[in-house]
KOLTI-946423 format. One record per residue: residue number from 1; x, y, z of N, C-alpha, C, O in turn. Coordinates in steps of 0.2 Angstrom, whole numbers. Atoms other than C-alpha are relative to their C-alpha. Example, Ala and Ser with C-alpha at 12.3 -4.5 7.8 and 13.67 -1.06 7.14 Angstrom:
  dose     nu     nv     nw    cau    cav    caw     cu     cv     cw     ou     ov     ow
     1      4     -6      0     62    -22     39      4      6      0      9      5      3
     2     -4     -6     -1     68     -5     36     -4      5      3     -1     11      4
# end
This chain:
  dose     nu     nv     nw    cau    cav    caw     cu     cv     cw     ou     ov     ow
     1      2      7     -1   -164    278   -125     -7      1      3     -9      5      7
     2      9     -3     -3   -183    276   -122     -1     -5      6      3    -10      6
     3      3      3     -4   -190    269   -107      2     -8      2      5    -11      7
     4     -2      8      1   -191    249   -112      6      1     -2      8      0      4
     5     -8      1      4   -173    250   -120      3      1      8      6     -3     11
     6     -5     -1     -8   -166    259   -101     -2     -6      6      2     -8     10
     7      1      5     -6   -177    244    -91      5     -7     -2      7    -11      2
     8     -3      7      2   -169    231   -102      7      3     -1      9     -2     -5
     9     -6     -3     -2   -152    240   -100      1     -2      9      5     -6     11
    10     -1      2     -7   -154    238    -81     -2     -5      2      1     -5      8
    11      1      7     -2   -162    220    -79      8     -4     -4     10     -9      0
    12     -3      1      0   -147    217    -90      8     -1      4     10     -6      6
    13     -5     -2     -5   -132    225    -79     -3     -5      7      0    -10      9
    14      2      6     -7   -141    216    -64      1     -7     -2      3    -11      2
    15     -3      9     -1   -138    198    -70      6      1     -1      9     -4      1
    16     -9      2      0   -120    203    -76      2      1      7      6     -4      9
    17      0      1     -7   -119    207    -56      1     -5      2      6     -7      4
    18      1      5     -4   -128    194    -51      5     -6     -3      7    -10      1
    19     -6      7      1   -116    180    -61      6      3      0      9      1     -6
    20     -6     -3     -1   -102    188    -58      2     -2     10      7     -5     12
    21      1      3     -6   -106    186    -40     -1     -8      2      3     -9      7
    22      0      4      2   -110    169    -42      7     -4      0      9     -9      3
    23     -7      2      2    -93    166    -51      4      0      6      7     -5      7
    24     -6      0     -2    -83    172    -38     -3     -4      6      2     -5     10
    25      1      5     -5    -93    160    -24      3     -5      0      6     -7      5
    26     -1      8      3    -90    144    -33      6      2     -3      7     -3     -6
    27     -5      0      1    -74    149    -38      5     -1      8     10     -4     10
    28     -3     -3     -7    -69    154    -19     -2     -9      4      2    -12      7
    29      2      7     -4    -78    137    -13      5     -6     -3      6    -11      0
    30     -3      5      4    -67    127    -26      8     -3      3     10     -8      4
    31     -7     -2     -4    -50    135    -20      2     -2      3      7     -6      3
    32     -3      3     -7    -50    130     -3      1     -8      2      5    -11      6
    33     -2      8      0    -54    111     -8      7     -3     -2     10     -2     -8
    34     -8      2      4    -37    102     -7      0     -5     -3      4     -6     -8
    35      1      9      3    -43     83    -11      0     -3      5      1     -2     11
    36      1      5     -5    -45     70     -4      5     -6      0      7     -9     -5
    37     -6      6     -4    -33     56      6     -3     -7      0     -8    -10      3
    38      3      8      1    -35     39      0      6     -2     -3     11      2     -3
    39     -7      6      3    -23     24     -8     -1      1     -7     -7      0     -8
    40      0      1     10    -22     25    -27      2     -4     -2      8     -3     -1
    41     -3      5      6    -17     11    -39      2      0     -7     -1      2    -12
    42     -3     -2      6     -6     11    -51      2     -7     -4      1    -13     -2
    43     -4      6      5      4      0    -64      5      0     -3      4      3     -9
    44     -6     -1      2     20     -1    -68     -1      1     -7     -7      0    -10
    45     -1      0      9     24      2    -88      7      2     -1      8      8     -2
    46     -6     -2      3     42      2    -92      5      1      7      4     -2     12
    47     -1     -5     -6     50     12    -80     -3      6      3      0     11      5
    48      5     -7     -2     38     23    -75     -8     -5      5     -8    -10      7
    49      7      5     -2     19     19    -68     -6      6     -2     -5     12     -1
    50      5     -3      4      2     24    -76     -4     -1      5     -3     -5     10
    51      6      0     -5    -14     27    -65     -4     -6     -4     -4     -8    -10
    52      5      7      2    -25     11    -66     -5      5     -2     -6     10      0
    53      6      0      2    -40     12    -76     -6     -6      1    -11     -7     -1
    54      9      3     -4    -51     -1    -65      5      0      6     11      2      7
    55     -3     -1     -6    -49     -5    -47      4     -7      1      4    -11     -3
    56     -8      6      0    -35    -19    -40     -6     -8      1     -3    -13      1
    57      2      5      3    -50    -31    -40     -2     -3     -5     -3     -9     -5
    58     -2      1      6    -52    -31    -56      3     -3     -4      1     -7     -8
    59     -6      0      3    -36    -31    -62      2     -9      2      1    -12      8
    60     -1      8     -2    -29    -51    -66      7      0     -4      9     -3     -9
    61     -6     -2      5    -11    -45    -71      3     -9      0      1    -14      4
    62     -5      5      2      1    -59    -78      6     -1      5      7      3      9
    63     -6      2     -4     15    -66    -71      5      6     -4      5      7    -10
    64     -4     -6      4     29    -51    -73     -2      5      1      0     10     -3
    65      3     -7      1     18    -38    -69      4      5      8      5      3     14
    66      0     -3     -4     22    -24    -58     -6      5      2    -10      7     -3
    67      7     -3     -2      7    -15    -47      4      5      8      7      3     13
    68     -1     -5     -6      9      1    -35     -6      3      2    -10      5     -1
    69      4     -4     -5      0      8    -21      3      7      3      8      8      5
    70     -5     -6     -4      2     25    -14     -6      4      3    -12      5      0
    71      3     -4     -4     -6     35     -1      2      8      1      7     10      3
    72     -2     -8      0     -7     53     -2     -7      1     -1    -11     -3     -2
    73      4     -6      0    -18     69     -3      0      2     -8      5      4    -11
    74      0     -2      6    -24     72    -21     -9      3     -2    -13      2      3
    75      3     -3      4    -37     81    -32     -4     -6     -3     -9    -10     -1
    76      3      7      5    -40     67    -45      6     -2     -3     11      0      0
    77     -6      4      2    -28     55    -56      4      6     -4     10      5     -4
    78     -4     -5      2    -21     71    -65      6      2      4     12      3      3
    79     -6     -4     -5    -13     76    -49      3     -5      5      7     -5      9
    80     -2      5     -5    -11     61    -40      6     -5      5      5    -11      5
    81     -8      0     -1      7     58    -33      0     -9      0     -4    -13      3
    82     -3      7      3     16     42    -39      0     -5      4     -1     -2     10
    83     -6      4     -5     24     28    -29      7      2     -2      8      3     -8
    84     -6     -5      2     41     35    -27      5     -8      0      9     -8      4
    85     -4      4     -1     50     18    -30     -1     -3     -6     -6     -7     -6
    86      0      3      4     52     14    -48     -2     -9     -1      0    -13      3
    87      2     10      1     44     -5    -54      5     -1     -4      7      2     -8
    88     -9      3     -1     59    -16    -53     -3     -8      1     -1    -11      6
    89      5      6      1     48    -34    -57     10     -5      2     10     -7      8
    90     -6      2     -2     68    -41    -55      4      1      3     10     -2      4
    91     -4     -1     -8     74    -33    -41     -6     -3      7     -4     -6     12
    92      5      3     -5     56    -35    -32      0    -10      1     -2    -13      6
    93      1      7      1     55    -53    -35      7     -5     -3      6     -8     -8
    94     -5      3      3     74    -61    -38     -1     -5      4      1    -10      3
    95     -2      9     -2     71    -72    -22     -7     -3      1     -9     -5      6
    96      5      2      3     56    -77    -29     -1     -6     -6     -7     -6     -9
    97      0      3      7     58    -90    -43     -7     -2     -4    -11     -4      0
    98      6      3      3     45    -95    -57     -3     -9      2      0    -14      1
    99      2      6     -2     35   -108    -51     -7     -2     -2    -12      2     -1
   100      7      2      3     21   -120    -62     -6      1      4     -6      1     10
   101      8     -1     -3      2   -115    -58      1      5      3     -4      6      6
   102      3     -6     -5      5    -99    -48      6      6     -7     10      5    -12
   103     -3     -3      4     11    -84    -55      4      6      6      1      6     11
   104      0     -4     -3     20    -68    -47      0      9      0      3     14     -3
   105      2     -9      1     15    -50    -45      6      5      7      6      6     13
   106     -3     -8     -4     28    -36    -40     -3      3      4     -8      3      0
   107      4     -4     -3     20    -25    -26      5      6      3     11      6      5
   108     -3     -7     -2     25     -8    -22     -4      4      5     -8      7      2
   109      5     -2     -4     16     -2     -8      3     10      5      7     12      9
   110     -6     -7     -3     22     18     -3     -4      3      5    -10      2      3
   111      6      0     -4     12     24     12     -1      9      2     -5     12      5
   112     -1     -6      0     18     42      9      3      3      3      6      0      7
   113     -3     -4     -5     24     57     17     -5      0      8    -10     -2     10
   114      3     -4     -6     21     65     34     -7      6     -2    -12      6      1
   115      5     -6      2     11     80     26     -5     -3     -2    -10      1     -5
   116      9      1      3     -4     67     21     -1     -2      2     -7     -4      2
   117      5      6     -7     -5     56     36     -5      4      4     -4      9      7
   118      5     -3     -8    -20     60     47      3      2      5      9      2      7
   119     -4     -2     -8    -17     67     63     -1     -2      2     -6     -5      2
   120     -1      3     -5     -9     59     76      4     -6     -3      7    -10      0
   121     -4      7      3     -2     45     62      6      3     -2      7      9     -3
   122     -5      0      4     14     41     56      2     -5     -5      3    -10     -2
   123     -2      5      3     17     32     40      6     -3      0     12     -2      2
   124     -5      5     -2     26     18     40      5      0     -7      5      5    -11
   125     -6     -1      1     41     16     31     -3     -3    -10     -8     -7    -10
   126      2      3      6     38     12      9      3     -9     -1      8     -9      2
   127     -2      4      0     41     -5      6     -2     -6     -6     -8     -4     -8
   128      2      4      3     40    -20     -7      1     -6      1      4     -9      6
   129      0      5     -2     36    -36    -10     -3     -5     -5     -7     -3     -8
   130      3      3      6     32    -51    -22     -4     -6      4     -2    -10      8
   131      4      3     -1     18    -60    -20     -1     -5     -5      0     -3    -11
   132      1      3      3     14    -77    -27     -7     -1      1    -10     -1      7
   133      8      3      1     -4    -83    -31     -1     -2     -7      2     -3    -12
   134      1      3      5    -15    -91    -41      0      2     -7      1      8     -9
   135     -3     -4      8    -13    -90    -61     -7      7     -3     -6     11     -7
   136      4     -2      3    -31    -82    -61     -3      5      7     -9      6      8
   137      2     -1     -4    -30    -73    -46      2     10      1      8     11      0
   138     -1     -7      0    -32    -51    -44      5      3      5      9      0      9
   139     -7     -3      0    -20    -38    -40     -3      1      7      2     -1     12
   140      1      0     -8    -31    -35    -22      1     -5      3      4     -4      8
   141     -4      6     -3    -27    -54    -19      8     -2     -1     12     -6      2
   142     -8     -1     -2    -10    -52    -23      3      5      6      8      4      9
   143      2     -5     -9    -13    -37     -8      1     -2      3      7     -2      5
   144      1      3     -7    -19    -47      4      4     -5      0      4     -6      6
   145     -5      6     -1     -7    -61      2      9      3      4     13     -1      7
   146     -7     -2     -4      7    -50      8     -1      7      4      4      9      7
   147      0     -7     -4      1    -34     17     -7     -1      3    -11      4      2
   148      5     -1     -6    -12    -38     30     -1      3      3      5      4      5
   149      6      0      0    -23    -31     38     -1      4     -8      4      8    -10
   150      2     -3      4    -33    -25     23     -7      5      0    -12      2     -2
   151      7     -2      0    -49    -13     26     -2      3     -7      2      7    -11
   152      4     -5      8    -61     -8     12     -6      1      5     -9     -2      9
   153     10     -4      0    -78      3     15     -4     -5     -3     -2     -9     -7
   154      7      1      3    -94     -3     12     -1      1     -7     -6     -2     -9
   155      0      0      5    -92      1     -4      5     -1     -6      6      2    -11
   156     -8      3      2    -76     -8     -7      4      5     -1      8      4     -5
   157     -5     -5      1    -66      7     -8      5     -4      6      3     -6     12
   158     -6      2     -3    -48      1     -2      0      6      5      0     12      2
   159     -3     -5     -4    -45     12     14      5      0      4      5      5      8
   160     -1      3     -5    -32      4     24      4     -5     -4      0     -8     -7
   161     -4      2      3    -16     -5     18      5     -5      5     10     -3      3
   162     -4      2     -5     -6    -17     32     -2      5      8      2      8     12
   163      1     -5     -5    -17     -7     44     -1      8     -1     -5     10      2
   164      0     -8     -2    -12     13     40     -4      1     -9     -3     -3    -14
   165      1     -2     -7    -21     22     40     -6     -5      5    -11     -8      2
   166      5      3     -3    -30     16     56     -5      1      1     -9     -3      4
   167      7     -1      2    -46     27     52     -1      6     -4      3     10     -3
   168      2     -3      4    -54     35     39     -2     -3     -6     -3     -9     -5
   169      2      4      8    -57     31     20     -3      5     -6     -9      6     -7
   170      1     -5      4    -56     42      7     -2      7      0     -3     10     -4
   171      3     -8      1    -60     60     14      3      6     -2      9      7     -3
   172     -1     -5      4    -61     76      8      4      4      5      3      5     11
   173     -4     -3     -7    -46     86     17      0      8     -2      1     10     -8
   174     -1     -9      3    -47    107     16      9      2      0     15     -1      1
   175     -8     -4      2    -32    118     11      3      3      6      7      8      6
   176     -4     -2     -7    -26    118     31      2     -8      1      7    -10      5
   177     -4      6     -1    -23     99     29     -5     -2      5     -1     -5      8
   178      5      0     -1    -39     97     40     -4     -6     -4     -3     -5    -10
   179      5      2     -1    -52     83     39     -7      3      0     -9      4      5
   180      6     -4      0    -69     91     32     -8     -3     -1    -12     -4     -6
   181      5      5     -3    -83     81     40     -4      0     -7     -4      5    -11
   182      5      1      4    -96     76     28      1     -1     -8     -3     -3    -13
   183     -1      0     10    -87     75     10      0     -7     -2      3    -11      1
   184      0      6      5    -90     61     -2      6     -2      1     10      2      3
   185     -7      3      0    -75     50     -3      2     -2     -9     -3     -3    -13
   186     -2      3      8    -67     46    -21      1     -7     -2      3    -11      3
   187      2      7      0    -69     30    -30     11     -3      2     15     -2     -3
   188     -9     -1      0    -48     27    -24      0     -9     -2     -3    -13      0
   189     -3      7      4    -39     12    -33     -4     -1     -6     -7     -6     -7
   190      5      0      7    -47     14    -49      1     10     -2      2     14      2
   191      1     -5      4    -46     29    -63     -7      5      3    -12      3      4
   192      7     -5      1    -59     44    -59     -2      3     -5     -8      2     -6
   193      1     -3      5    -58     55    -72     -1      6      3     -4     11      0
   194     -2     -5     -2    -55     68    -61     -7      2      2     -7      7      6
   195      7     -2     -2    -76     70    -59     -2     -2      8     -4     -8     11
   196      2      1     -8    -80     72    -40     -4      8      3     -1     14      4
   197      5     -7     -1    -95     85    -36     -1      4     -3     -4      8      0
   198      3     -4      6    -98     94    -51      6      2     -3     11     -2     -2
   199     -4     -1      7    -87    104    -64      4      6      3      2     10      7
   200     -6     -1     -2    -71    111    -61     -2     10      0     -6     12     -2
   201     -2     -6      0    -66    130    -58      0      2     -9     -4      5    -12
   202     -1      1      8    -61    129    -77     -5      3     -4     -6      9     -6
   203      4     -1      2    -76    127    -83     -4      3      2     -7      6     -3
   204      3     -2      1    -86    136    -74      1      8     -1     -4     11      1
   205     -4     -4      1    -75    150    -78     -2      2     -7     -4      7     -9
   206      0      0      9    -77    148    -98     -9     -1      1    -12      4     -2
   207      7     -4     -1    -96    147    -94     -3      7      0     -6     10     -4
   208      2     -7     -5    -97    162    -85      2      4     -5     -2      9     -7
   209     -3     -6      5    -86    171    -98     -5      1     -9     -5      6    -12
   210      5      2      5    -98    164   -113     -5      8      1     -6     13     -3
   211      6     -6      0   -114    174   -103      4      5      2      0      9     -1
   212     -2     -5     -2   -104    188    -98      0      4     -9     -4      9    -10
   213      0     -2      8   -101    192   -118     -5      0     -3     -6      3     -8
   214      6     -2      2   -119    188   -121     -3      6      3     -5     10     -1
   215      2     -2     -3   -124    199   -107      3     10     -4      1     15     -5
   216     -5     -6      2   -111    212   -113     -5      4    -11     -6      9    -13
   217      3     -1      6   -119    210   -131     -7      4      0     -9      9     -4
   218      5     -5      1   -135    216   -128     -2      6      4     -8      9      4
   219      0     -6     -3   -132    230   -117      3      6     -7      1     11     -7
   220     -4     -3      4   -120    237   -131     -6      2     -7     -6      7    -11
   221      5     -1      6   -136    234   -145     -5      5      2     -8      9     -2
   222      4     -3     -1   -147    242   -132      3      8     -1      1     13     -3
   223     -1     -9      3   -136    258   -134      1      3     -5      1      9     -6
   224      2     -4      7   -136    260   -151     -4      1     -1     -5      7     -2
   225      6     -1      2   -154    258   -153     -4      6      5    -10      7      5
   226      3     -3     -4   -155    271   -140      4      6     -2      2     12      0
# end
């Protein structure tokens, strides 16, 4: 191999190094993140419940509708843990009856385990409840109508549900269950798309492996022609 061909062999090898290194940073920084602690909003379907796809002021469900909250430690709505109390729109609301001009919204409120309340809290007990409101009125005001106090952030982010928890809102917690000062909060009560600070381990794994195979390829051209 001549000269040029051995230097472009070795600027080679140095960047499969160097993103190789790289990769395993940003793979090792991803690990440790567990998710973050906020309320999520769901919506009955059947016997089951789907992750909303907007947030609970939005949402102008019908009369008959079932809507769940649930407080826990997740990733994004992929992993997001359910309300653990099946929607039950006729068990939630039998001593409820239909009444002209208002309509009533099933609520399932689950405030979760021990293992995701903040330190020093204890969630309170799951509980439900039917709310009546007006016919054109959202699933956050059917909330507020039966679970006071209500906090949301500055930027409306639901933090705080009948009070608990009694501080934070949305943070990032590490893989010790830990509070990790500084982290973005997720949009919670609303769909994410699982997008929160850039691209997943996954991806940047199948990146990495893409250039690694380029990197690989002309090392292997440089030794034939050498």
């Amino acid at each position: 191999m001549n000269r040029a061909g051995s230097a472009s062999g070795g600027r080679a090898a140095a960047a499969l190094l160097a993103l190789a290194a790289v990769l395993t940073v940003l793979g090792a920084g991803t690990a440790h993140a567990a998710g973050y602690r906020y309320w999520s909003f769901w919506e009955g379907k059947g016997a089951g419940w789907a992750y909303a796809t907007q947030g609970p002021s939005l949402v102008r469900p019908d009369d008959g509708t079932v809507q769940g909250f649930r407080f826990s430690v997740s990733e994004d709505s992929q992993d997001s843990a359910k309300p653990r109390r099946s929607p039950g729109f006729a068990t939630i609301c039998a001593d409820t009856p239909a009444k002209d001009g208002s309509k009533r919204i099933a609520l399932v409120i689950d405030p979760g385990t021990a293992a995701d309340a903040p330190d020093g809290e204890t969630p309170p007990a799951l509980r439900t409840a039917c709310a009546r409101v007006a016919p054109d009125a959202s699933t956050a005001e059917a909330l507020a109508s039966v679970a006071k106090p209500l906090r949301y952030s500055s930027d409306a982010l639901l933090c705080a549900i009948s009070g608990y928890p009694a501080a934070g809102c949305g943070e990032q917690v590490s893989g010790n269950g830990h509070t990790t000062a500084g982290a973005a909060a997720p949009t919670a009560g609303a769909a994410t798309g699982g997008g929160r600070g850039g691209p997943s381990t996954g991806v940047l794994v199948g990146v990495g492996a893409v250039l690694l195979l380029g990197v690989a390829a002309v090392l292997q051209a440089r030794r034939r022609r050498g």
